[in-house]
Each structure stands twice: as structure tokens, then as C-alpha cells.
C-alpha positions as CSV (number, residue, x, y, z in Angstrom):
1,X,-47.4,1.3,95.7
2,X,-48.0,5.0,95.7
3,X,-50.3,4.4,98.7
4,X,-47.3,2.8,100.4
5,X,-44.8,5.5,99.9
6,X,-46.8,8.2,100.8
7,X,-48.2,6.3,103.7
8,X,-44.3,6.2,104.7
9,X,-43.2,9.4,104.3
10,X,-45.9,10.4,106.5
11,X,-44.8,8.2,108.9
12,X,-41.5,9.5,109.1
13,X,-42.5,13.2,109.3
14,X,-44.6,11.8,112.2
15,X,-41.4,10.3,114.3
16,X,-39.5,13.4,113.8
17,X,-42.3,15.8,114.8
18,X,-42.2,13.2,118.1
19,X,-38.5,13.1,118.2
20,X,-38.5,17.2,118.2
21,X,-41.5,17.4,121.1
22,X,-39.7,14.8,123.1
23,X,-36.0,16.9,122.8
24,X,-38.3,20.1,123.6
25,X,-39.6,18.7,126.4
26,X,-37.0,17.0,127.8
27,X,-35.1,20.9,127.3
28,X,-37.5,22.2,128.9
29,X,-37.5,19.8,132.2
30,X,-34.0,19.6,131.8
31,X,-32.6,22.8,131.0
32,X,-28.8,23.1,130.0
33,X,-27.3,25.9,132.5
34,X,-24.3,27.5,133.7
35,X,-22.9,28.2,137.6
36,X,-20.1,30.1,138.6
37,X,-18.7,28.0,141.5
38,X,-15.8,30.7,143.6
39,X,-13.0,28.0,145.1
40,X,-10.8,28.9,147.8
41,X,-7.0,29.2,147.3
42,X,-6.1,26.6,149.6
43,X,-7.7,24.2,146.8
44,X,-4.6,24.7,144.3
45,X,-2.3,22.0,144.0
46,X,1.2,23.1,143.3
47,X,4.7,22.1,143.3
48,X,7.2,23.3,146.1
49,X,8.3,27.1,146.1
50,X,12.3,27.4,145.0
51,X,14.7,27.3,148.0
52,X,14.9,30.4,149.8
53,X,11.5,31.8,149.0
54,X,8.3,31.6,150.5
55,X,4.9,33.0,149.4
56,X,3.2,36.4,150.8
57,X,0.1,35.9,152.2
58,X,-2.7,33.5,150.9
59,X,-3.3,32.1,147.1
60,X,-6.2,34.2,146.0
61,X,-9.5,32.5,145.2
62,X,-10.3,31.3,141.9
63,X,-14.2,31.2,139.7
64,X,-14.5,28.9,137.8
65,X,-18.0,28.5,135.5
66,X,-19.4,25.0,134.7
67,X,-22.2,24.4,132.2
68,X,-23.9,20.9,132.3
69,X,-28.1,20.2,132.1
70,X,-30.0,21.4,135.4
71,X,-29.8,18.3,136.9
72,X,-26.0,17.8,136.7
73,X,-25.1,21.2,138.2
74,X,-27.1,20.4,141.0
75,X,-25.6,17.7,142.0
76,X,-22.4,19.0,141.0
77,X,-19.8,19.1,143.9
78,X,-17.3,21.9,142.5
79,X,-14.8,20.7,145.7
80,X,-14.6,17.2,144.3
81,X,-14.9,17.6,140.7
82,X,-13.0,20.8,140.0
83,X,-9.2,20.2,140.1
84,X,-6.8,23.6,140.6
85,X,-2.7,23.3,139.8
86,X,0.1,25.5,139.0
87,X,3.7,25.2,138.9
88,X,5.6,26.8,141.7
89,X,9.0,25.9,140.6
90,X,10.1,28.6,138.3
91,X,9.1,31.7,141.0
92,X,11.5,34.6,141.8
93,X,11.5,37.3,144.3
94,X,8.7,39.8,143.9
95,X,5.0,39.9,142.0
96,X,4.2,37.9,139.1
97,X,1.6,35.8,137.3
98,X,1.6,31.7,137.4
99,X,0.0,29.8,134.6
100,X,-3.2,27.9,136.4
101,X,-4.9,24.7,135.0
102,X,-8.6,23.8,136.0
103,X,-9.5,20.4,135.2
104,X,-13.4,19.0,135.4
105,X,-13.4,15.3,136.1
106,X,-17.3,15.4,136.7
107,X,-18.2,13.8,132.9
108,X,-21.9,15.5,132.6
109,X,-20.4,18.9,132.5
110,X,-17.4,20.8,131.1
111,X,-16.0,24.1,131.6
112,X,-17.1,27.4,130.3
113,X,-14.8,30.0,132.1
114,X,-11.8,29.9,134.2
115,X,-9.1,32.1,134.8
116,X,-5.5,31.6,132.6
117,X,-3.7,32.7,135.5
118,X,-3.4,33.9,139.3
119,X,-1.0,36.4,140.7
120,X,1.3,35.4,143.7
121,X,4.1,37.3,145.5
122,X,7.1,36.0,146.4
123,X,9.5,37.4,149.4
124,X,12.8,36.0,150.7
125,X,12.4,33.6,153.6
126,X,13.9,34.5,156.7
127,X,14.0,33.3,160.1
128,X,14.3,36.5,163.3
129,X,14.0,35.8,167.2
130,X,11.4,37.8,169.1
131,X,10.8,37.9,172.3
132,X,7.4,37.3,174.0
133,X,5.5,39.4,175.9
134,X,1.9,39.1,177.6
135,X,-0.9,40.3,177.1
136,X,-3.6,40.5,180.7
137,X,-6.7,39.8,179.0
138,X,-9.3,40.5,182.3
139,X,-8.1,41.2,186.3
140,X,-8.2,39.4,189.0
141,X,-10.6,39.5,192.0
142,X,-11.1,42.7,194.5
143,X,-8.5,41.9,197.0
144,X,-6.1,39.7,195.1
145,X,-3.0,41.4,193.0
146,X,-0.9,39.7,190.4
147,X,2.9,39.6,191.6
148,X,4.5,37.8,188.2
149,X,4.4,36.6,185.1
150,X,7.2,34.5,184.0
151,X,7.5,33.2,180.5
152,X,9.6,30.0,179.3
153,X,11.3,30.1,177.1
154,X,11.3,33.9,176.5
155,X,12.0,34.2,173.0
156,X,10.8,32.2,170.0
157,X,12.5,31.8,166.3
158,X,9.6,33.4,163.8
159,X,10.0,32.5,160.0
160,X,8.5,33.8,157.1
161,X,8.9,36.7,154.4
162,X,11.7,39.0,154.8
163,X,9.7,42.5,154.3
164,X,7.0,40.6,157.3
165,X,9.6,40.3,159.9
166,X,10.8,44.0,160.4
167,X,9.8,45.3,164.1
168,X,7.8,42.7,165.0
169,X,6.2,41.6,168.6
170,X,5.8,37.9,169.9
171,X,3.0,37.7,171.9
172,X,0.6,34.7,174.3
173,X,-2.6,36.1,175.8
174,X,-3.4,35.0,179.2
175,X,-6.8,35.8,181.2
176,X,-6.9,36.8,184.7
177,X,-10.3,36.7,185.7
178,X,-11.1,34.6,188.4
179,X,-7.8,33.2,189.6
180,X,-7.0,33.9,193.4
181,X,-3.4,32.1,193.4
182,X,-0.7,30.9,191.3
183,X,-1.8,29.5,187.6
184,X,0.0,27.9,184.7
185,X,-1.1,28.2,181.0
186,X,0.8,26.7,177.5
187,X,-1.0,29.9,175.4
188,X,-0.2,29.7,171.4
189,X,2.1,32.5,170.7
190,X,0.8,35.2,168.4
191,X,3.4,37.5,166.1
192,X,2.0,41.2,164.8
193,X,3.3,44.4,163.7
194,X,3.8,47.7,164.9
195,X,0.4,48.7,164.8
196,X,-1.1,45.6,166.8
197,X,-2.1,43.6,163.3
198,X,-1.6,40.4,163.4
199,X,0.3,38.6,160.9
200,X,-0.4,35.2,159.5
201,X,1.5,32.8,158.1
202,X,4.4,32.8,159.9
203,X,6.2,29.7,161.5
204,X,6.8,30.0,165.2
205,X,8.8,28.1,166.9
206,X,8.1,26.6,169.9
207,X,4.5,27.5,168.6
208,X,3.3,27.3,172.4
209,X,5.4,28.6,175.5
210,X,4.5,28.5,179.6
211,X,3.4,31.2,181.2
212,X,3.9,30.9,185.1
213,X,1.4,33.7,186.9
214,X,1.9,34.1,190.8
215,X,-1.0,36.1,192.2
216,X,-1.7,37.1,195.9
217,X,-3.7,38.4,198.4
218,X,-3.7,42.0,199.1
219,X,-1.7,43.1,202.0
220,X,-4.0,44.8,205.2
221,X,-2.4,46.3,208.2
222,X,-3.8,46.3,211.5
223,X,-2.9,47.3,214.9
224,X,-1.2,44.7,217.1
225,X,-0.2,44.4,220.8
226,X,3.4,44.6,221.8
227,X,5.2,42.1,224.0
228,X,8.1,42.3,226.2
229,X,10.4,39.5,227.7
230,X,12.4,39.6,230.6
231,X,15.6,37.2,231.6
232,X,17.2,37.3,234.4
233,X,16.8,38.4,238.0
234,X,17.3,41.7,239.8
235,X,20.2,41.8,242.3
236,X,19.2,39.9,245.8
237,X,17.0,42.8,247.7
238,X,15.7,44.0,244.1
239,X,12.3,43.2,242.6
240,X,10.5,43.9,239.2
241,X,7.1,46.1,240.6
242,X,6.0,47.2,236.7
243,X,7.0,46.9,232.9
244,X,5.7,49.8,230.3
245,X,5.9,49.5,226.7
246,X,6.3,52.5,224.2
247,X,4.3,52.8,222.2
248,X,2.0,49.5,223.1
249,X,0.5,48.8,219.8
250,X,2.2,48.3,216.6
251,X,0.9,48.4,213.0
252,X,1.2,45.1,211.2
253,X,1.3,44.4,207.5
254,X,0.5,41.0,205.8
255,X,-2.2,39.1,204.7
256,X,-5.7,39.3,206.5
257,X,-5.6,35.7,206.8
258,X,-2.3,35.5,208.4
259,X,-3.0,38.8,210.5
260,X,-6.2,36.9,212.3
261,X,-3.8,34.3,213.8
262,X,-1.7,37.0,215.4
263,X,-2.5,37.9,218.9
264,X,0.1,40.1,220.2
265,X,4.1,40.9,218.4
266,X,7.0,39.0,220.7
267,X,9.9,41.5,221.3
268,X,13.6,40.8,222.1
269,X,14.1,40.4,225.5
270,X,15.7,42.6,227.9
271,X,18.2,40.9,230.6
272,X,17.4,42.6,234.1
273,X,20.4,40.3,236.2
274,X,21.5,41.9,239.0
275,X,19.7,45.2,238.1
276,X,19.5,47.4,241.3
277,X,17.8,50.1,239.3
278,X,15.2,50.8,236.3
279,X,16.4,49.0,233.1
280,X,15.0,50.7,230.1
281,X,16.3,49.3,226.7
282,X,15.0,50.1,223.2
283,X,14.5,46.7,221.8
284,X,13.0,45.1,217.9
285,X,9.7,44.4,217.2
286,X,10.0,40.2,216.2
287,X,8.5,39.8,212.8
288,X,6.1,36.9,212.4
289,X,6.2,34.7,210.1
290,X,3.9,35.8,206.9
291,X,4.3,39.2,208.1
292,X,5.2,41.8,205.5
293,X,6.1,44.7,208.1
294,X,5.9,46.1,210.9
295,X,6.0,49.8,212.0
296,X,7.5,50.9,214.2
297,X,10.5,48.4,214.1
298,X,11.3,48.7,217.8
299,X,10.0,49.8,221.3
300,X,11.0,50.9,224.4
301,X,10.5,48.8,227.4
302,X,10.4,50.1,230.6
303,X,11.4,47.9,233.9
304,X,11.0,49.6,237.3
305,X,13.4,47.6,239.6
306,X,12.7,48.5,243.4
307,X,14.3,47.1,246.4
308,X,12.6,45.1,248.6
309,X,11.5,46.0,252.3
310,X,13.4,44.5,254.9
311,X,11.2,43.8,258.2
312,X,12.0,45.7,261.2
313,X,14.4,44.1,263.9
């Protein structure tokens, strides 16, 4: 019987010497750890702000450290697992601490370390109308010129916090490079301050306006024939022997493309009827069509009127 016992005692000293190397070595494969997971403000569920205020800038991030055996953590997704929350509803105007619960729904871990709270500011929201301006982001092509930029509507409502919305600019940024002719864009309108920051945040509204950009062609000028018309006849015994024109060419400004079709500039005509003698009238140069200009505006036109020879009896 003494055999027996002693037999069993040993055999119990034997399972937990096994029962310790198997913990030990399980430990050791399986190490219990910690990570320090860093979660992103936007990850914080919380009730609505009061009426009237509205948060300043972002909700700061939060770390949060989980402990759970090695292969737990690392299959531990902080993003579904870690749940953020705090209650929005009792905030006032200005800087202050909000009481912020972290909850771990992943059961082969817990929490070791979180913070108690995260500090918010809180502003008065108000809404201001800016207007937009544009911002020419390239140019356009040698030879080509922008003439206008139109923007519709011209001004936007921008709402936010009160101390954000003192002298700020509206602004949609439009490219140029590589347009030749008229272009339409809906850019997303932008709101900074007086130093060119951007802010963020802010509710725009309309969030997108149309920008209308007319570009054209720069304007050449080149030298062009002048014309003359006549109506009418001399007097009976009279004839037309010459026409001058002074000065014969004009300069011409427009478009090359336009220029190219333009052979010689029409003038108004000068009525000779029943003219016994020169006719010499100072008449304007006709302005094509596509034409920009034209210098000079008028010319002189010359007509000799000479009577004609009668035979001899």
C-alpha cells in the first residue's frame, strides 16, 4: 500500500512538471504582448454638437494599447475591434476636455492604455458670403490671349466657425495650358485666409461654380491695298483719264487668319455726275468684317475729269 502511494505521488509530481513545460512552452511560442495601435479622429463616434456650435478643426487622434498573446495582436484589426465615443451634447463655446470611452470587442484581448479624455474646441457657427475669384494656373499658347473669365454665380455662402470666417477669399482654380478658344470648367471652390492658407472644414455652398473662359487669337496687322469706287458719270464732253489714292496702302488689324482672306479695303464711293472738272473727296476706309482696325481711317481719292476731243469739222 505504501508502494501504491508513493508510486502516486510520483505520478502526480510527474503531470505537473509536464503541465509546467507544456504552459512554458506554449509562453514561449505564444508570447503574451502589448501594441500601441494610433486611431484617427474621424473613428470617434459622438452625439450631435449643441445648436449654434460647430467644432474647430479635426478630432485629434487617439492611442490606444491592447495586450492579448502574439497570435491575437496579429491578427488584431484595431479599426474593427476598437470602438471610440464621446458625448458631444453638453459642449460650450471655447476649449475644453470631453470624457472619451474605448471599448475592445475583439474577446482574445483587452485593453491596457487609453486616453480618459480628448480636447476639442468649440466656435460659434456662422454662415458669410464671399465672392470668387480665379486663380490662372498655366497660359495659353504663343499667339493666343485670354479675353475673359466669367464666373456663375459670383459669390458663394461659406459656413463654419466664427473666428475662421474673418477676411476670407473664395477661390476655383482653372488651367490654361493648351486651350486655343473658348472653355468651360465646374472647378470646386476653395476658401483660405489672408495669407493664401487654406482652410478646411468649411461648408460651401454651391460647392462647385462655372467658369466661362473666352480666349483668342492675337491680333497682327498688315499692310493692305486701298480701293476706290466711282458712281456716276462726268458731264456729256467729260471723261475719267486717271484715279490716285492717298496714301494706297493701309495697315489692317485682326486676326492673321481673317487678314489672309483680305485682298484689297473697299472705300466709300465718290459720285463724279456731271463733273466737268477733278473731283477729289476724302473718303472712309470700309472695315471688313473680323477686322479690328484700320489706320488710317480714310483716304483721299483723286479723279482727273478731262473733256473729250471733238474731231475737226
Amino acid at each position: 500500500m505504501t508502494f501504491l502511494l508513493g508510486n502516486l505521488r510520483l505520478k502526480l509530481l510527474a503531470v505537473a512538471a509536464a503541465t509546467t513545460l507544456w504552459a512554458t512552452v506554449a509562453y514561449t511560442e505564444n508570447p503574451t504582448q502589448e501594441r500601441t495601435f494610433q486611431l484617427s479622429g474621424t473613428q470617434i463616434q459622438h452625439t450631435a454638437v449643441p445648436v449654434g456650435l460647430v467644432l474647430i478643426g479635426d478630432l485629434p487622434p487617439v492611442a490606444v494599447t491592447v495586450v492579448g498573446a502574439s497570435d491575437a495582436l496579429r491578427n488584431f484589426d484595431p479599426n474593427a475591434s476598437l470602438r471610440l465615443s464621446a458625448n458631444f451634447s453638453g459642449l460650450h463655446q471655447g476649449q475644453q476636455y470631453v470624457a472619451l470611452v474605448v471599448t475592445d470587442t475583439d474577446p482574445n484581448t483587452h485593453l491596457r492604455q487609453q486616453p480618459a479624455s480628448i480636447a476639442v474646441t468649440v466656435d460659434q457657427l456662422a454662415t458669410v458670403t464671399a465672392t470668387v475669384t480665379v486663380d490662372q494656373r498655366g497660359s495659353v499658347p504663343v499667339g493666343f490671349h485670354e479675353v475673359s473669365a466669367v464666373i456663375d454665380p459670383k459669390q458663394v455662402s461659406v459656413a463654419g466657425p466664427k473666428s475662421l470666417l474673418a477676411n476670407i477669399d473664395a477661390y476655383v482654380v482653372i488651367d490654361l495650358d493648351s486651350h486655343q478658344s473658348f472653355f468651360q470648367d465646374s472647378p470646386v471652390v476653395g476658401v483660405r485666409d489672408q495669407k493664401k492658407k487654406p482652410i478646411q472644414g468649411l461648408l460651401i455652398s454651391p460647392a462647385t461654380v462655372t467658369v466661362k473662359v473666352t480666349i483668342q487669337a492675337d491680333a497682327v496687322t498688315e499692310a493692305k491695298v486701298a480701293g476706290w469706287t466711282l458712281t456716276g458719270q462726268p458731264a456729256p464732253g467729260y471723261r475719267v483719264s486717271n484715279v490716285t489714292i492717298t496714301p494706297l496702302e493701309v495697315s489692317v488689324t485682326g486676326l492673321a487668319a481673317t487678314l489672309d482672306t483680305i485682298q484689297q479695303l473697299q472705300t466709300d464711293p465718290v459720285d463724279i455726275s456731271n463733273a466737268t472738272a477733278d473731283v477729289v473727296k476724302t473718303v472712309a476706309v470700309r472695315l471688313p468684317a473680323g477686322v479690328q482696325d484700320v489706320s488710317p481711317k480714310s483716304v483721299q481719292v483723286h479723279v482727273f475729269i478731262v473733256k473729250i476731243p471733238q474731231p475737226s469739222p
